[in-house]
Phi, psi and omega in degrees: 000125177318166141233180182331294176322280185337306185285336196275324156276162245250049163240144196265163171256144158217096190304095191193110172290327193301104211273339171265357171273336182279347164307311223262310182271349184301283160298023167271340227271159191263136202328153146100340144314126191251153160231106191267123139267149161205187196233329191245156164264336164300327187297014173220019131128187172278177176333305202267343162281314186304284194320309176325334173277167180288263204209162181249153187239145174222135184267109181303335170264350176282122162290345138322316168286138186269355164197060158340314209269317152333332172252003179272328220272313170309311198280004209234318196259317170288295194289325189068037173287151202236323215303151195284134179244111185270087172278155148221176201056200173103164149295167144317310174312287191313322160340294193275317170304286186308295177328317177294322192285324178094033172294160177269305182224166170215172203211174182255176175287319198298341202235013190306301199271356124357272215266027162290316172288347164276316188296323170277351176259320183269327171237061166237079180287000000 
């Protein structure tokens, strides 16, 4: 069972191989801020932990993961998760899959670690 403590802090998932773009937000990140990697929604526990974060950031182009749309499809249908899943890269195709799938927004690669400090500021509630 979560407690109090648990729910109050202040992390995000960030689905990503690319070891300098995960360099790049990590020093973005704004005091009191956690950045959980995986590669999976199993590296981050079942349903109920995954509800604790704040928002997911997902790279639509890492071949490590093996079904970017398959993990939006899983947080949305399966898990029945609200929480905002923030993509970059992909294609229009790839795009357009994850949007059906009900990802929330997308981004370029160039500009991810950018909107990391809006993003951490509009849910650090």
């Amino acid at each position: 069972m979560a407690s109090i403590q648990d729910r109050l802090r202040k992390r995000f998932l960030w689905m990503s191989s690319d070891e300098a773009l995960r360099a790049e937000a990590e020093a973005r990140l704004l005091p009191g801020w956690e950045m959980e990697c995986g590669m999976d929604l199993e590296d981050f526990g079942d349903w109920q932990e995954i509800l604790l974060r704040r928002f997911l950031v997902l790279d639509l182009d890492d071949p490590a993961i093996a079904d970017p749309i398959g993990i939006v499809d899983t947080l949305r249908r399966e898990h029945q998760l609200n929480i905002p899943v923030f993509c970059f890269g992909g294609d229009s195709d790839r795009r357009l899959e994850a949007r059906q799938a009900r990802a929330d927004r997308f981004f370029e690669r160039e500009e991810i670690a950018d909107r990391l400090e809006d993003f951490q500021k509009q849910f650090g509630w």
